[in-house]
C-alpha positions as CSV (number, residue, x, y, z in Angstrom):
1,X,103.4,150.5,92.5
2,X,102.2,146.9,92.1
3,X,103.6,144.7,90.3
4,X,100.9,143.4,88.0
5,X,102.0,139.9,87.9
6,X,102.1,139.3,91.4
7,X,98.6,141.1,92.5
8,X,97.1,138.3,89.9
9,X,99.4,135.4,91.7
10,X,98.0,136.4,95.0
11,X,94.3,136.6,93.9
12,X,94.7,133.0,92.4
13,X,96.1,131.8,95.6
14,X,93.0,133.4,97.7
15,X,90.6,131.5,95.3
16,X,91.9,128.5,95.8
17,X,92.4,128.8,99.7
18,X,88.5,129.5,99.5
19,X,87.4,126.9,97.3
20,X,89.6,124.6,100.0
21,X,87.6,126.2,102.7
22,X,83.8,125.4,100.5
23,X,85.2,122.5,99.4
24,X,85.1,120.6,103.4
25,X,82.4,123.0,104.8
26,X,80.0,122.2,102.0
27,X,80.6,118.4,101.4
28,X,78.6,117.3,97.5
29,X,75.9,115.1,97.4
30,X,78.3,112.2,97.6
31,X,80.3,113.1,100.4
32,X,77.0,113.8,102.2
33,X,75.7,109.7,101.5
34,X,78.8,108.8,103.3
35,X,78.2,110.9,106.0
36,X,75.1,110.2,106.3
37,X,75.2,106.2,106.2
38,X,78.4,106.2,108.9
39,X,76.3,108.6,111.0
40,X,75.3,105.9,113.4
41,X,78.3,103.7,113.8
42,X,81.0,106.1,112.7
43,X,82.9,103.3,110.5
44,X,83.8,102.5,107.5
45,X,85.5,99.3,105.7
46,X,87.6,99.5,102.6
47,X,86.9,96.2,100.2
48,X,89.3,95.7,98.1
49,X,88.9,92.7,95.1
50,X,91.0,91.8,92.3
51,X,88.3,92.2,89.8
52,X,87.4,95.6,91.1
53,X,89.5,98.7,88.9
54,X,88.2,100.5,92.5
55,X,87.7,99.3,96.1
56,X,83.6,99.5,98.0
57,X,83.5,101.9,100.5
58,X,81.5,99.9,103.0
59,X,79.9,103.2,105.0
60,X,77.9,101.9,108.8
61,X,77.4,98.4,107.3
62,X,76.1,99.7,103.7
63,X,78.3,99.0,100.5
64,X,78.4,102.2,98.6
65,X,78.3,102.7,94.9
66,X,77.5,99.8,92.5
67,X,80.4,97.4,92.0
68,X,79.2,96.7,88.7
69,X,80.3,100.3,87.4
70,X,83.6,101.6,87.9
71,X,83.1,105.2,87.4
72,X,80.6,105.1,90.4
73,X,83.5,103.5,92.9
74,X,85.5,105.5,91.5
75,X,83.3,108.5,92.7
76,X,82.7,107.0,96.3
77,X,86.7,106.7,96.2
78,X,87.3,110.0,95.7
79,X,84.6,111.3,98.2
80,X,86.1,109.5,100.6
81,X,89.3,110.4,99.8
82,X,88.3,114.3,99.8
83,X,86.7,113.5,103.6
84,X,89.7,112.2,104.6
85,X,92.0,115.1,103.6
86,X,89.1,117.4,105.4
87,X,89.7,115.9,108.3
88,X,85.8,113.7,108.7
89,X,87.5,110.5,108.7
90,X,90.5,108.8,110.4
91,X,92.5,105.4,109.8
92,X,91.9,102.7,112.5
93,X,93.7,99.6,112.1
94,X,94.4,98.2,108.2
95,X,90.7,98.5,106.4
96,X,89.2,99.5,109.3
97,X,88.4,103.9,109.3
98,X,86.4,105.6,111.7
99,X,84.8,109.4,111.9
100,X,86.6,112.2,113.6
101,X,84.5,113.9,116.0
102,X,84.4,116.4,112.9
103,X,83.3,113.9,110.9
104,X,80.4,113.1,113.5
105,X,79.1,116.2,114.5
106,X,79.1,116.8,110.7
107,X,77.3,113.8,109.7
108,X,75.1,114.4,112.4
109,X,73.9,117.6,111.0
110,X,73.1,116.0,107.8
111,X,70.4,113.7,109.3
């Protein structure tokens, strides 16, 4: 017989393998504008300022997110933190971060 206890531990393991899974094959809304505005040139350009609590996620030339609110950097930070660990987006060289062909054909499909 099944030991109670660990039938619930795997289940809860499942769940969150899956919601790993939706999590990078269904980027949000956010993760989605940074796709979409790297589509062309497949960069990005982390600015970093003192006064800033979070850096600008510059995305194909565009600064994302309004440097005048913290929460929203703070949301394109973690959206591009979250396509990074999904494997859309790569370091370069210092600032400097680049789409993985992942990240392309993905970002492709969203324009």
């Amino acid at each position: 017989m099944n030991d109670p206890i660990s039938i619930l531990k795997s289940i809860c393991e499942l769940v969150i393998k899956g919601k790993d899974l939706l999590k990078k094959h269904f980027p949000n809304s956010i993760q989605k504008e940074l796709l979409r505005a790297a589509a062309q040139s497949g960069e990005f350009y982390i600015i970093q300022a003192d006064q800033l609590v979070y850096p600008i996620i510059r995305a194909g030339g565009k600064d994302m997110g309004d440097e005048n609110d913290p929460a929203s950097l703070a949301a394109y930070y973690d959206a591009f933190k979250a396509l990074c660990s999904n494997g859309y987006i790569e370091p370069v060289a210092g600032r400097l971060f680049h789409l993985t062909k992942g990240g392309i054909e993905k970002a492709r499909r969203l324009t």
